[in-house]
N, C-alpha and C positions, 0 to 999 in steps of 0.2 A: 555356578551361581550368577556368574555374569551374563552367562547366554539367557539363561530364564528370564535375568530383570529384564533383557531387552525384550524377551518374546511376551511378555505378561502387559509391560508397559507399551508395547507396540500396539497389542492387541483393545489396552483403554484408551490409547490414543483414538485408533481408529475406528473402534464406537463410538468417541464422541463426534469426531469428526461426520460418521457417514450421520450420526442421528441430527446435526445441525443440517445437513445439505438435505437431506430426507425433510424435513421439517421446512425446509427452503420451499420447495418443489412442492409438499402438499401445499403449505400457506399461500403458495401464489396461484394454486387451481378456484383456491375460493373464491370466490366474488362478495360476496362480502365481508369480508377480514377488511380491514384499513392496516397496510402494511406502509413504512418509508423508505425510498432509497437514500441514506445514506451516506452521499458523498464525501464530504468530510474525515475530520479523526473525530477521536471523543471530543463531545460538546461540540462539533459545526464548525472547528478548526479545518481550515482550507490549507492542505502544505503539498508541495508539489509530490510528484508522483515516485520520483527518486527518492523518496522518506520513507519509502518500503524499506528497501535495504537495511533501516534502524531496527526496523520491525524483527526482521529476518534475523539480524544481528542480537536484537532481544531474545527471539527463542534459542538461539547456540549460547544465551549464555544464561539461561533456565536451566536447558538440555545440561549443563556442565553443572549446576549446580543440585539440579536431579540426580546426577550421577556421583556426586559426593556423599549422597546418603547412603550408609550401610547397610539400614535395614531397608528393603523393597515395600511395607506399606507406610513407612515415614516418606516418601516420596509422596505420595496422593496430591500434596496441595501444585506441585511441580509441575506434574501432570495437565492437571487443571487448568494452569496457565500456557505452559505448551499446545495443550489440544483447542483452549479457545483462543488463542491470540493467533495458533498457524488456521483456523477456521476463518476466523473475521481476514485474514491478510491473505487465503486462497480464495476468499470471497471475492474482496476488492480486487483481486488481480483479473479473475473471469470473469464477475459479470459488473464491474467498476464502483459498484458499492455494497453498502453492506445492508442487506435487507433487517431492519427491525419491526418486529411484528407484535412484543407485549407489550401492550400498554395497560397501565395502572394507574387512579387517579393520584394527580399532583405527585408524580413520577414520568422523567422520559421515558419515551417510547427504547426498549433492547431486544434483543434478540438472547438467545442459548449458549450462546459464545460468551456472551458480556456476562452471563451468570455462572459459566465458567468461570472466568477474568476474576471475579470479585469472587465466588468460594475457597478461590486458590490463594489469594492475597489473604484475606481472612486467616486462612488455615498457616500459611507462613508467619502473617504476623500473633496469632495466639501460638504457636511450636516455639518462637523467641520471646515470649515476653518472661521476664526473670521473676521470678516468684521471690520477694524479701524474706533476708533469714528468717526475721523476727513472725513470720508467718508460716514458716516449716517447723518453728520449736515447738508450736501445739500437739 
């Protein structure tokens, strides 16, 4: 059971991973797309370069918390965060920031990664929210 979750979960990691970098690479062939580098953390936070390692440090302990679930598609939202947050940190490592390319009005401009990021958070915070008794007696 073990070898599988890894080979299953290896295998959605690395879909999402190659579909952001894929996605990378068409969007900068276009010439008129208006893309941004970047630089920054979320929000245009400037923090030095050794602030990766946090980063790095946040996905082993995703990775570890993906791995305390039992069942392999209760993991999904784990996932999500693993595959977009090592995306945005392999990003900023090779080519020094993170290209964001959707823009929507009176919304920042994100990329694929970041919609990762926030379906996964979603998905962990609706799997813990405690439903009241007084609303399971129905």
């Amino acid at each position: 059971m073990k070898l599988q979750k890894v080979f299953y979960s290896t295998l959605f990691a690395a879909f999402f991973l190659l579909l952001h970098f894929w996605l990378r690479s068409w969007i900068m062939k276009i010439e008129d797309w208006t893309v941004i580098c970047n630089q920054g953390w979320p929000f245009g936070v400037l923090l030095p370069e050794w602030f990766t390692l946090i980063g790095f440090g946040a996905i082993i302990f995703f990775f570890t918390q993906w791995w305390k679930e039992k069942l392999l598609i209760a993991g999904w939202p784990w996932l999500l965060i693993i595959s977009g947050g090592a995306g945005n940190l392999l990003e900023r490592k090779f080519f020094g920031c993170i290209l964001d390319y959707i823009a929507l009005p009176f919304f920042p401009v994100f990329n694929i990664a970041d919609v990762l990021l926030t379906i996964g958070i979603i998905g962990i915070l609706i799997k813990n929210v405690k439903v009241p008794e007084y609303l399971n007696s129905n």
